[in-house]
C-alpha positions in Angstrom: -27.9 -38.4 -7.6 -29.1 -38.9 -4.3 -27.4 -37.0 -0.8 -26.1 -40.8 0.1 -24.8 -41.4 -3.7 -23.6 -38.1 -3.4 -21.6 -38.5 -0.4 -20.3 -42.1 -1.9 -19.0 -40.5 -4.4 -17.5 -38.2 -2.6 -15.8 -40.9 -0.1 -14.6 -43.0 -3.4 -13.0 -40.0 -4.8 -10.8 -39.1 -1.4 -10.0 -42.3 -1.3 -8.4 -42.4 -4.9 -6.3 -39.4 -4.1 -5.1 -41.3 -1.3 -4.4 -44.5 -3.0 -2.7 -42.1 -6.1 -0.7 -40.2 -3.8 0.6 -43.8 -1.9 1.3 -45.1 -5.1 3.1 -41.9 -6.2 5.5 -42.1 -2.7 5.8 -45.8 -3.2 7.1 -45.6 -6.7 9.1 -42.5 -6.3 11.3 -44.7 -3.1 12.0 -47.5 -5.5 12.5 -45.4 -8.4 15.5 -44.1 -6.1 16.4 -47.4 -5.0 16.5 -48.2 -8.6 18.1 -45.8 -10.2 21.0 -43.3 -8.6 20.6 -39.8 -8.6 21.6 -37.9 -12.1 25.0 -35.9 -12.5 22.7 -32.9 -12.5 21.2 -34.0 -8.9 24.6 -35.0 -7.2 25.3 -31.6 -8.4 22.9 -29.2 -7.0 23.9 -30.9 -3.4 27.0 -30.1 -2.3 28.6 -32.9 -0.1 30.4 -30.8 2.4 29.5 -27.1 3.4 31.4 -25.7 6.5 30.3 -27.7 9.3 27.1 -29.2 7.0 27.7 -33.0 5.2 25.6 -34.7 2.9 25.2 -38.6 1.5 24.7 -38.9 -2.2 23.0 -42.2 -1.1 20.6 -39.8 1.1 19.4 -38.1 -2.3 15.8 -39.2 -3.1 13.0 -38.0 -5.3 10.4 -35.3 -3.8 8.4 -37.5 -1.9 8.1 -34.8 0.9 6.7 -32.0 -1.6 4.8 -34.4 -3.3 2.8 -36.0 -0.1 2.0 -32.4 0.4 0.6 -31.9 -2.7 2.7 -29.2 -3.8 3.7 -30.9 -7.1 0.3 -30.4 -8.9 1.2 -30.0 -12.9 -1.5 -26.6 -13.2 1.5 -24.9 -10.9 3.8 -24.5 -12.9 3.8 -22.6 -16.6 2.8 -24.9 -19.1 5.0 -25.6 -22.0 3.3 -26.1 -25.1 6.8 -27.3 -26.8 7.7 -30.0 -24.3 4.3 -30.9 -23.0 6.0 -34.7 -22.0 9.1 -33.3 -20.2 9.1 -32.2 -16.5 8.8 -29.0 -15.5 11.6 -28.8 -12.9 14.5 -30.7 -11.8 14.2 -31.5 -8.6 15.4 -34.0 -5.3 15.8 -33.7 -1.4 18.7 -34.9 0.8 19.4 -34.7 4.7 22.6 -33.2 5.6 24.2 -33.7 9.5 25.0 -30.7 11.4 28.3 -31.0 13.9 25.9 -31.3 16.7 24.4 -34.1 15.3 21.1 -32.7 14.0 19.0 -33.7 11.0 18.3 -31.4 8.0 16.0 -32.1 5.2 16.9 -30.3 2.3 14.6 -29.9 -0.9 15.7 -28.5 -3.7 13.6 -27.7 -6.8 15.2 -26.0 -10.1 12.7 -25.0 -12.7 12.4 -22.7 -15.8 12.1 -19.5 -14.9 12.8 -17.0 -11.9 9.3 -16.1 -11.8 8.5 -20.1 -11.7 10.8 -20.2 -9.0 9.0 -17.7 -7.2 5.6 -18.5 -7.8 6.8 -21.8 -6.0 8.3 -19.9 -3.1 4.9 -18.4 -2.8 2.8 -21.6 -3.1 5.1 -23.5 -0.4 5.0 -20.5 2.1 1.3 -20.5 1.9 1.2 -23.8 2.9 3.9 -23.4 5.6 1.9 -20.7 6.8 -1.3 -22.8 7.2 0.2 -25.2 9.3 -0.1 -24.4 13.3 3.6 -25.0 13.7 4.3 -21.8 11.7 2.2 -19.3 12.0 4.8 -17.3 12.9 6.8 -16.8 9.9 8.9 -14.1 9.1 10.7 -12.0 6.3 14.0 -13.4 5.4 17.4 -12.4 3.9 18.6 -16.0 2.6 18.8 -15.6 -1.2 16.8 -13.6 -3.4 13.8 -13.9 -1.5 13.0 -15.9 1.9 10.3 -16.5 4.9 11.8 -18.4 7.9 9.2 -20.7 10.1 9.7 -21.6 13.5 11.9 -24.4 12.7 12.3 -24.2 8.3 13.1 -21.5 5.4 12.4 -21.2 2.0 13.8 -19.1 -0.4 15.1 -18.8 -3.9 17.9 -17.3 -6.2 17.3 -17.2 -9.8 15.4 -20.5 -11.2 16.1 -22.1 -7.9 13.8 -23.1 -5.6 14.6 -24.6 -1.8 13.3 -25.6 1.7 15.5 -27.0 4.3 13.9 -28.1 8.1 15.7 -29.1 11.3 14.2 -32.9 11.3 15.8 -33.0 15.0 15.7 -29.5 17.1 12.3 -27.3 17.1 14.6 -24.2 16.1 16.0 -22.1 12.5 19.3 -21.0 13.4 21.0 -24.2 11.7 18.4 -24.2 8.6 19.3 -20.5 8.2 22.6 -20.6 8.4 22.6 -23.5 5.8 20.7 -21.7 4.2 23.2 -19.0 3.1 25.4 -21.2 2.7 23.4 -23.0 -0.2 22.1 -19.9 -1.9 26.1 -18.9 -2.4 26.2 -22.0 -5.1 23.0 -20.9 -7.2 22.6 -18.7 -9.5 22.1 -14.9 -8.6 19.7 -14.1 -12.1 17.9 -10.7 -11.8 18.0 -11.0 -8.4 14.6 -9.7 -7.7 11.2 -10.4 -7.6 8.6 -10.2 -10.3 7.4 -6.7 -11.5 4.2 -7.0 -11.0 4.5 -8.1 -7.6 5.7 -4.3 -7.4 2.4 -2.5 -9.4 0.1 -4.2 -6.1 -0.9 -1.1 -4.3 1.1 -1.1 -1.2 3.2 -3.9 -2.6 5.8 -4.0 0.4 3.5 -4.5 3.1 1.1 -7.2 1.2 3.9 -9.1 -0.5 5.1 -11.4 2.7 1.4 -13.0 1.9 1.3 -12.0 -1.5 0.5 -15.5 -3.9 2.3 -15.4 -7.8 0.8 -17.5 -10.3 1.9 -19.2 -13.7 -0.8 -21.4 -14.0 -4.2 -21.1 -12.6 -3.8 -23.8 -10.1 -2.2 -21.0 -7.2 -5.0 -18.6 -7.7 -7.4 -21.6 -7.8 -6.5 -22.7 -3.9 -6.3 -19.0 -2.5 -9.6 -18.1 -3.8 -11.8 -20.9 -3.7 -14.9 -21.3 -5.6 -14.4 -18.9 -8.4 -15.5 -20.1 -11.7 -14.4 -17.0 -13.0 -10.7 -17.8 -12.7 -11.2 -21.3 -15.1 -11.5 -18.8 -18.1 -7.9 -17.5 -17.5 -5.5 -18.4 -20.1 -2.2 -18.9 -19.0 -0.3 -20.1 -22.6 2.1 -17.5 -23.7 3.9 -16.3 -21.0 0.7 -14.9 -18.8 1.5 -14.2 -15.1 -0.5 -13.1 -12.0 -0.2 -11.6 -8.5 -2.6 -12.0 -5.8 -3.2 -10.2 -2.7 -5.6 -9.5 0.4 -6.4 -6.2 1.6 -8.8 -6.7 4.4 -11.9 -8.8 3.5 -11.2 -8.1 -0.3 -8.9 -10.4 -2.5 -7.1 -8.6 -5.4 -5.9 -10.2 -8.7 -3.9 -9.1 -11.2 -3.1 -11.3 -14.3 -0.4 -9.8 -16.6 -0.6 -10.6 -20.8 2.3 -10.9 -22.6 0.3 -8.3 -25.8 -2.2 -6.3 -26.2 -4.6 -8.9 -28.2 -4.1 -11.8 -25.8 -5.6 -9.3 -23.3 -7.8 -8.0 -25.4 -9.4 -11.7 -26.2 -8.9 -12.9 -22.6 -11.3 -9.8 -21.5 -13.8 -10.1 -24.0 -14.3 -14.1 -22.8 -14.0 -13.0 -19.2 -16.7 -10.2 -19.5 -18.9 -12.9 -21.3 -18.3 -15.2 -18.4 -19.3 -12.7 -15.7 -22.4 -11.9 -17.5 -23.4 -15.7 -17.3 -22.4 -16.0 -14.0 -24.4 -13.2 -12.6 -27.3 -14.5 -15.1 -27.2 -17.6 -13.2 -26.6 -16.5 -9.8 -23.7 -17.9 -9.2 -19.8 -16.4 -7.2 -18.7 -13.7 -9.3 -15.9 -10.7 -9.1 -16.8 -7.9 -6.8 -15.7 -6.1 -9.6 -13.9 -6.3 -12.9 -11.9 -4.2 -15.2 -8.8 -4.2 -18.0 -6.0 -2.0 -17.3 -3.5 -1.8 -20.2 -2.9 -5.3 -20.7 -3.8 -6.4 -17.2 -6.9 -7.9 -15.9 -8.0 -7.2 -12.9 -10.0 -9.1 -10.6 -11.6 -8.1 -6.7 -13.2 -10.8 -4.9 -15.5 -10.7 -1.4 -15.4 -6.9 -1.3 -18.1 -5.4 0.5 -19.2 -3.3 -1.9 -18.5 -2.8 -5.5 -17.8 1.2 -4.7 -14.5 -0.4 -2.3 -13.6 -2.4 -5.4 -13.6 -0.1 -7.8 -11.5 1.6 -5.5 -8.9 -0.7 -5.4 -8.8 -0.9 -9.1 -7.9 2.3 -9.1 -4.7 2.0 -7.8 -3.5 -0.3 -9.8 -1.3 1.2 -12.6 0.1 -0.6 -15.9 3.6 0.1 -16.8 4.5 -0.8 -19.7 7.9 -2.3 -20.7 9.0 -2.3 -24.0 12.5 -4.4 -25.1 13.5 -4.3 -28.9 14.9 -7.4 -30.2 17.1 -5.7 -32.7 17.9 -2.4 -32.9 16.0 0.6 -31.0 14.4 2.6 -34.0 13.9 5.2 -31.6 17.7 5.4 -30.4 18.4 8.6 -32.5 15.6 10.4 -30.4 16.7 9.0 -27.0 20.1 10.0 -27.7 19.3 13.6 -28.8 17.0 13.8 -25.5 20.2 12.3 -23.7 22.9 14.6 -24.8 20.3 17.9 -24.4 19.8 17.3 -21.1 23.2 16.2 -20.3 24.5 19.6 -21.9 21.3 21.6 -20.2 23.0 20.0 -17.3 26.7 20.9 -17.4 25.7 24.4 -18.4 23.7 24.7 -15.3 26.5 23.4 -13.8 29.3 25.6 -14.9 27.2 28.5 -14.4 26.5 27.4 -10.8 30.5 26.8 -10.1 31.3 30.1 -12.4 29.0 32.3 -10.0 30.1 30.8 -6.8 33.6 31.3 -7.7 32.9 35.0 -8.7 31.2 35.3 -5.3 34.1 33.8 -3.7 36.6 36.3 -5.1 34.8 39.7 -4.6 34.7 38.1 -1.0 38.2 37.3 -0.8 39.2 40.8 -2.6 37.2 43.1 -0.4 38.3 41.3 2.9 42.1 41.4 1.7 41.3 45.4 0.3 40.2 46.4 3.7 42.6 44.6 5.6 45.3 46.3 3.3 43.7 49.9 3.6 43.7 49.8 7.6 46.8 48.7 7.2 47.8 51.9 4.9 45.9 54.0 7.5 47.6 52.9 10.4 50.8 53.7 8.7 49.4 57.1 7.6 48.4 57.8 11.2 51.9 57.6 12.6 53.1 60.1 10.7 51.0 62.5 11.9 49.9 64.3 15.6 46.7 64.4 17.3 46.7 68.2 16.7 44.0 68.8 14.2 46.2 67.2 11.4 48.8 69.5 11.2 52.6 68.7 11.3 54.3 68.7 14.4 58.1 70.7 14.7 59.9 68.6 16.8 62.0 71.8 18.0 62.5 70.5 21.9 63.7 67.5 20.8 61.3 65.3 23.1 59.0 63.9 21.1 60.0 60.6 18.8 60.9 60.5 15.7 62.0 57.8 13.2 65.6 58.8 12.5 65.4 57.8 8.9 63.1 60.1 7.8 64.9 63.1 8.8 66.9 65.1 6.5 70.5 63.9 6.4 72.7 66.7 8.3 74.8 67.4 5.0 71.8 67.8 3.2 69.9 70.0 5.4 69.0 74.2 4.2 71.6 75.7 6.8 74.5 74.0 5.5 73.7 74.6 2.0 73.2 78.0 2.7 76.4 78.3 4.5 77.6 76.8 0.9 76.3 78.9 -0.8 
């Protein structure tokens, strides 16, 4: 094939996107015109939200996702038992603010949180290309969130959503409707994906951070890597990807130990080829636990390999029936529970012995200074010795001397 043939070809098959993607936007308006919204549609839009109203006869299919091309079927996890049914339920709607303002609201409900947020990832990449917002931002709407200059998406549970301000260059409204929204799904785990958490430095990269269950994410943030065709995604497989600086880094996550033993015998084999026939291949490779992972456009394979390294697996084991190894974790449990309360009791038992000799030697000496000071009076400053009071000058406490009945000279006298 000649460079004009090529180029031909090339022209003919933009131009049958095109004509696919008209015929998919024509056919989605008179499917609506056609046929009203489902039950399950009316219901994931609700009709009046403080200040926020809504026409079922606004509800329509996802043209506005679709022209965008975020609809693509290798985006979401394939399905081997319903390979004919859709993976997500899905429509948008425009709700009227009090001011008068125009909100575009998509909603997407799929089958699985990390679906939902492989989406969120997806549709934020593709916000974040577009001039108008480069400046996105962290969000708290929902589970997760980024807020544009003007939109938000976020999700809760298997629930995906995007709402823009059609009519004012500003996110206050489409936040606050926002909110409002994410009250009526569902709350599910209400985080993010795991192994979003095992990238190295996972808070900083995860605002740009791209989660896969299919190959079609990983295939449009890291272009022209055959490497990534070989990835199979059938079981349950997941991935994260990531940029740190000029390198890319990709995680994909098996669901057991001989899926990822099988997927990195073929990827291996695939490199090898590559490299054989000088094609794009990983900066470097390697299987950790039951994850592969992938570093692209490093700068050297020594910086690679570095990054590997700080990738951990954690593994997470959940028992179907009972835990064989209950017995042991509870023996383990109640040890150091009981290692624990006697640490405890001794702690409290010591203090409080503390605390008494405290409180005993304070109130001892206060009581023998007291005792002294009685003592004291009793006596003169002269050496110690008693003191005759035979002038009768100096003070005396009356009732401590003898009683005049009872005194020698009149029981002498007596005698």
């Amino acid at each position: 094939m000649g460079v004009p043939d090529f180029i031909c070809f090339k022209r003919r098959k933009s131009l049958s996107k095109i004509l696919a993607l008209m015929l998919l936007i024509l056919s989605a308006s008179a499917l609506a015109q056609a046929h009203p919204p489902s039950a399950d549609v009316v219901k994931m839009f609700p009709l009046d939200l403080r200040g926020f109203h809504t026409d079922p006869l606004s509800m329509r299919p996802l043209v506005t996702l679709a022209k965008e091309g975020l609809l693509q079927a290798d985006y979401f996890a394939s399905d081997a038992n319903q390979t004919n049914a859709s993976p997500f339920l899905g429509a948008e709607a425009e709700y009227l603010t009090e001011n008068g303002n125009r909100l575009l609201v998509e909603i997407v409900r799929l089958r699985s949180d990390s679906e939902a947020y492989s989406f969120l990832t997806v549709t934020a990449r593709k916000m974040r290309e577009e001039e108008r917002s480069q400046n996105m931002r962290l969000g708290n709407v929902g589970t997760a969130s980024f807020i544009g200059p003007r939109s938000i998406v976020f999700f809760c549970d298997t629930t995906f959503a995007r709402i823009t301000n059609e009519t004012a260059g500003n996110s206050d409204e489409v936040v606050a409707l926002g909110h409002l929204l994410a009250e009526t799904f569902g709350k599910g785990e209400d985080d993010v994906p795991v192994l979003v958490k095992h990238l190295p430095d996972w808070q900083a990269t995860q605002p740009t951070a791209i989660y896969a269950v299919n190959v079609g994410p990983l295939r449009d943030a890291i272009p022209d890597q055959p490497i990534l065709s070989e990835l199979n995604f059938e079981g349950g497989t997941e991935a994260v990807s990531a940029n740190y600086g000029q390198s890319q880094l990709v995680i994909v996550e098996f669901t057991t130990p001989q899926i990822s033993i099988d997927n990195d015998q073929r990827i291996l084999a695939k490199i090898q080829e590559l490299k054989n026939q000088g094609q794009s291949a990983p900066s470097a490779y390697r299987r950790v636990g039951n994850y592969s992972v992938f570093v692209f456009n490093a700068s050297d394979e020594k910086t690679a390999n570095e990054l590997i390294d700080q990738v951990k697996y954690q593994q997470v084991v959940q028992w179907l029936g009972e835990d064989p190894h209950l017995y042991e974790k509870l023996q383990r449990y109640f040890a150091n529970t009981s290692a624990g309360v006697l640490l405890a009791v001794m702690e409290s038992s010591g203090l409080s012995l503390l605390v008494c000799l405290g409180l005993g030697a304070l109130l001892g000496g206060l009581l023998f200074r007291h005792r002294r000071a009685q003592q004291s009076a009793s006596y003169s400053d002269a050496g110690g010795t008693v003191r005759l009071n035979l002038d009768e000058l100096t003070g005396t406490d009356s009732q401590k001397l003898l009683d005049s009945r009872t005194s020698p000279d009149s029981n002498s006298r007596a005698s």
